[in-house]
C-alpha positions as CSV (number, residue, x, y, z in Angstrom):
1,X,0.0,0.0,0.0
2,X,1.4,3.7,-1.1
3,X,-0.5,6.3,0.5
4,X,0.4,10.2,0.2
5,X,-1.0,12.8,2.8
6,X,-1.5,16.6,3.5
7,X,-2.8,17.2,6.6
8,X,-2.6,20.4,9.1
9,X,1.0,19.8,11.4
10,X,0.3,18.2,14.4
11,X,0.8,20.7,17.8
12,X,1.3,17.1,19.9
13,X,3.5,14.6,20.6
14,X,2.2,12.0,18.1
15,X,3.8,8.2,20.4
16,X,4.5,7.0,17.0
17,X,0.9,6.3,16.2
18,X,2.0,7.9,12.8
19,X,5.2,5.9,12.8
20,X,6.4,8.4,10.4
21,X,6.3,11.2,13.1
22,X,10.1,11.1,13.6
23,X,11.3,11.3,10.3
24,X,11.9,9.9,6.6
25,X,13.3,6.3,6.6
26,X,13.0,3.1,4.5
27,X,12.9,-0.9,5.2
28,X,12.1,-3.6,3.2
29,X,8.5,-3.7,4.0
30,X,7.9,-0.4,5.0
31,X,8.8,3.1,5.0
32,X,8.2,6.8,5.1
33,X,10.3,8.1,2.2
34,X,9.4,11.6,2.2
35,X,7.9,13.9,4.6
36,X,7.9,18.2,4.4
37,X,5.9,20.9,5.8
38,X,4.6,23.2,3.5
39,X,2.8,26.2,4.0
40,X,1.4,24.7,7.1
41,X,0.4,21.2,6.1
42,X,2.4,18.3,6.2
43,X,3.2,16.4,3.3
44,X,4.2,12.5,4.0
45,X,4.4,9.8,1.4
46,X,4.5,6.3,3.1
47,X,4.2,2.9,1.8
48,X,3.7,-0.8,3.4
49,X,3.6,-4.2,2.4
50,X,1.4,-6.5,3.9
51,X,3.8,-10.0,3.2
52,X,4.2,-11.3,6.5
53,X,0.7,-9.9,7.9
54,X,-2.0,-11.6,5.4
55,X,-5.3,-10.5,5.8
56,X,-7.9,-14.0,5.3
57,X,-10.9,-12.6,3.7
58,X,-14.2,-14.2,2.2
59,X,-15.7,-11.7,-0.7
60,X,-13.9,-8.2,-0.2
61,X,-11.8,-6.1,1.9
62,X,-12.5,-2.5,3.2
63,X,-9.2,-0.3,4.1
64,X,-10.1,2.5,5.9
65,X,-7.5,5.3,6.8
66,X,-7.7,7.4,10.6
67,X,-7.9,11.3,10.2
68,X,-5.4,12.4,13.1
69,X,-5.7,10.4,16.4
70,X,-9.2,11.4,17.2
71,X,-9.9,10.9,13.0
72,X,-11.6,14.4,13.5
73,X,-9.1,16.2,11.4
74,X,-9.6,17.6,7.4
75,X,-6.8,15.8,5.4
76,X,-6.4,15.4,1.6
77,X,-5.4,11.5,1.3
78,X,-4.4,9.2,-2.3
79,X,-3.6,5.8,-2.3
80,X,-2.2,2.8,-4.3
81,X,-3.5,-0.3,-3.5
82,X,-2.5,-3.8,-5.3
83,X,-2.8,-7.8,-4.7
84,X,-1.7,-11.0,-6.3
85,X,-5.2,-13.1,-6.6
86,X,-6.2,-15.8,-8.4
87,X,-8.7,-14.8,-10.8
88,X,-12.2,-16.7,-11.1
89,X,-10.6,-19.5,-8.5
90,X,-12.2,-19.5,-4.8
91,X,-9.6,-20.5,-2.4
92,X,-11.8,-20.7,0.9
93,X,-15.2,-22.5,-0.3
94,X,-18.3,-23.0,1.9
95,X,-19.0,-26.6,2.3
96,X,-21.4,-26.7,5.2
97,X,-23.8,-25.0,7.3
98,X,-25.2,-26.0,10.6
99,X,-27.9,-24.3,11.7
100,X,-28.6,-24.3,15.2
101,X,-31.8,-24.7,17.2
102,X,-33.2,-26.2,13.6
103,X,-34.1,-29.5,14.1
104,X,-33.7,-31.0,10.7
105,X,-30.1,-29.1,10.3
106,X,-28.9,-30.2,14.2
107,X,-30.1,-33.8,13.0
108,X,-28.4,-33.8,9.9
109,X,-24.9,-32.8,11.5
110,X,-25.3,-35.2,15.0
111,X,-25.4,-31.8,16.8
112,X,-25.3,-32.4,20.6
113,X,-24.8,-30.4,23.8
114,X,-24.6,-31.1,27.4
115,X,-24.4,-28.1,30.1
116,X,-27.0,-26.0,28.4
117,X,-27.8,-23.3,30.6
118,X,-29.7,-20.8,27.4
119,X,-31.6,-21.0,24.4
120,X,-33.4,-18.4,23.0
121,X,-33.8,-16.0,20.3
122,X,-30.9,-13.1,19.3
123,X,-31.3,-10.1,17.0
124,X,-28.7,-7.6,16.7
125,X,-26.4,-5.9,14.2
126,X,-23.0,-7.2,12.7
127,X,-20.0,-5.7,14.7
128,X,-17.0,-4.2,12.0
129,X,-19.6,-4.0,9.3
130,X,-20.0,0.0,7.6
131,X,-23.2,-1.7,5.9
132,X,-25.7,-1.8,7.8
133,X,-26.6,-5.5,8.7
134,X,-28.4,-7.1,11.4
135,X,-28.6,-11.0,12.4
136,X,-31.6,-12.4,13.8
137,X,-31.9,-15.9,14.7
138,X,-32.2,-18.7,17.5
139,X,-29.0,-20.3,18.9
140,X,-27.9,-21.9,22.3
141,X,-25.3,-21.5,24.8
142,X,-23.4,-23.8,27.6
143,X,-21.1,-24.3,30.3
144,X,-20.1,-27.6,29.0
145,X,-19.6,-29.0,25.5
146,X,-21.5,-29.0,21.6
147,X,-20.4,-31.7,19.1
148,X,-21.0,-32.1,15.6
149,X,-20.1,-33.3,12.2
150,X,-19.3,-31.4,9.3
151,X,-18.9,-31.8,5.8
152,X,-15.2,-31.1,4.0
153,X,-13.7,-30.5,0.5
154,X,-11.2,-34.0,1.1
155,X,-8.8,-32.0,-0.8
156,X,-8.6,-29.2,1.6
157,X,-5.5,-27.7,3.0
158,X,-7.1,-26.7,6.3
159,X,-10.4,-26.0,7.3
160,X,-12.1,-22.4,8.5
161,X,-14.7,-23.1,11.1
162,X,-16.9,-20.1,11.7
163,X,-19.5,-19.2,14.3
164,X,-22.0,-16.4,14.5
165,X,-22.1,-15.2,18.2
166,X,-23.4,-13.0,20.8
167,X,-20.2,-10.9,21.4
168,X,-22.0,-9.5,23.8
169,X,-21.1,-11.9,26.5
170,X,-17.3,-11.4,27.4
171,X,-14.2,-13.5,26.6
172,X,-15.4,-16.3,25.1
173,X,-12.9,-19.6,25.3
174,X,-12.9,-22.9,24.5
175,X,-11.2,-26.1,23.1
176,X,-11.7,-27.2,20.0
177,X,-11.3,-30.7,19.3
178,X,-11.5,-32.4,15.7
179,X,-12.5,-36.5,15.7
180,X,-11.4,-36.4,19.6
181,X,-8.0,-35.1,19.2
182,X,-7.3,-31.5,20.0
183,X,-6.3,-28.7,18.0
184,X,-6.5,-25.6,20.0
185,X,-8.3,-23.0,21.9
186,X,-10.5,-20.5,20.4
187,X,-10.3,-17.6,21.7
188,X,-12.5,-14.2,21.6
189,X,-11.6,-11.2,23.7
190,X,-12.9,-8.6,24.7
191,X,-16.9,-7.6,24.2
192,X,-19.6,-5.6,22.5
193,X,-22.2,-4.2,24.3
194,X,-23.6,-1.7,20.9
195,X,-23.0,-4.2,18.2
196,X,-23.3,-7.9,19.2
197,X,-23.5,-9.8,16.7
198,X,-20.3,-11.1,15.6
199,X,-19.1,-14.1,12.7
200,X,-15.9,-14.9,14.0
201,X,-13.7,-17.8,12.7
202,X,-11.4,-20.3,14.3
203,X,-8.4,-21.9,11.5
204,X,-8.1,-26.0,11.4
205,X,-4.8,-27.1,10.5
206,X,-4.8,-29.2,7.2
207,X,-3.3,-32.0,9.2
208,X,-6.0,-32.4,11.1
209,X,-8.7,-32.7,8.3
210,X,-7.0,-32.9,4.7
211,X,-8.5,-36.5,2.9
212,X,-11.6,-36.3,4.8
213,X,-14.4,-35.2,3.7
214,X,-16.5,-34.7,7.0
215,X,-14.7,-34.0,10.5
216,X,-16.4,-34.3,13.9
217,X,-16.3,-31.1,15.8
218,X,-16.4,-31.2,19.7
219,X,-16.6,-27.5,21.5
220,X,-15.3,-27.2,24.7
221,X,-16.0,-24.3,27.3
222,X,-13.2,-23.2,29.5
223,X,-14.2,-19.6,30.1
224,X,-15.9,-16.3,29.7
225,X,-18.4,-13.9,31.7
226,X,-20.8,-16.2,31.4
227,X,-20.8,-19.1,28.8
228,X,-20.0,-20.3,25.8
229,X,-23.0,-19.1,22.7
230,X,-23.7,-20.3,19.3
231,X,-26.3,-19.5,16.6
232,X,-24.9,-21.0,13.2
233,X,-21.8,-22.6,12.3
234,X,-20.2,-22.7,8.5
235,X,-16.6,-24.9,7.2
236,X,-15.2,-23.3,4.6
237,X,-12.2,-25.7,2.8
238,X,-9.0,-23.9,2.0
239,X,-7.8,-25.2,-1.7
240,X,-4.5,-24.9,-3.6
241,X,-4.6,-22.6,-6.1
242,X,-1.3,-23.8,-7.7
243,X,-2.5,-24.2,-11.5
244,X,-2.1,-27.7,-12.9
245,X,1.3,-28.3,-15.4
């Protein structure tokens, strides 16, 4: 990314939230190659590569850029933008969707739960989303576990489970487990008391589910300010994109 701005010069110490704040300098992945003051406005060119910090995305990506540290000031901003993607190839495809508190969907993936302590109904807009867009649907929370089975591309290289949740309810954690063997802990800090609704993902290793083509899932609560939630949860298969010789 290349971005140029010309903003008004800063009467404050600026703690290298503008990393550029202490003068021009270049490194391989970043840099702040120029940087002048005229007639009362700043000028700074920067530029950073994003090789080592890949962004995972599903349909697009939204770059927004702060105006000042409140982002209350008027600044005239351009920017270059540019990706290597695979054209007309999906890397991350959707391969199953469990929908929770429907019966013929909870039946069809072996869905269980023990420790229930909530079910219920949920309505509430999409946290990080500028477009206005609001989930409303029924779901369950526990204290103890929820297992099910879900269906795989057997040529995956790692699987993206993903959850819609009430973020609402602090610090979610809990194992994750794939066929009885476990793979990690997922993990969501923090909370949302304006916009709760949340579709946060959790990233299965390919060696836990490449050649299969379903995988059972077990969910296991360890902690958070009150329990574990779940409303609908999607695989999506990672594929390799190398092209055929």
């Amino acid at each position: 990314t290349i971005l140029k701005s010309m903003e008004p010069e800063l009467k404050m110490s600026l703690m290298a939230g503008f990393y550029f704040s202490k003068g021009i300098f270049n490194l391989p992945v970043h840099g702040a190659p120029l940087r002048y003051v005229n007639a009362g406005n700043r000028q700074t060119s920067m530029y950073r590569l994003e090789l080592a910090d890949t962004m995972p995305f599903e349909k697009s990506l939204l770059f927004k850029i702060e105006h000042g540290p409140s982002d209350d000031l008027n600044a005239t901003y351009e920017g270059a933008v540019f990706a290597y993607i695979a054209k007309n190839r999906d890397s991350l495809v959707q391969t199953d969707s469990l929908q929770i508190r429907n019966a013929a969907s909870e039946a069809a993936h072996n869905y269980s739960i023990t420790s229930q302590n909530w079910t219920g109904s949920f309505t509430n807009d999409y946290f990080g989303r500028d477009v206005a867009a609001v989930f409303s649907g029924l779901g369950r929370a526990h204290k103890g576990t929820s297992q099910f089975t879900m269906s795989i591309n057997p040529a995956n290289q790692g699987v993206r489970l993903s959850r819609i949740m009430d973020h609402g309810v602090a610090n979610q954690k809990a194992r994750v487990y794939v066929n009885n063997v476990q793979v990690g802990t997922w993990y969501t800090g923090g909370v949302n008391l304006s916009h709760k609704a949340r579709y946060d993902s959790f990233e299965i290793p390919a060696s836990f589910t490449s050649g299969k083509s379903s995988i059972t899932i077990k969910i296991q609560f360890v902690s958070s300010a009150n329990d574990w939630n779940e409303f609908i949860y999607d695989a999506y298969s990672h594929l390799n994109l190398t092209p055929s010789p």
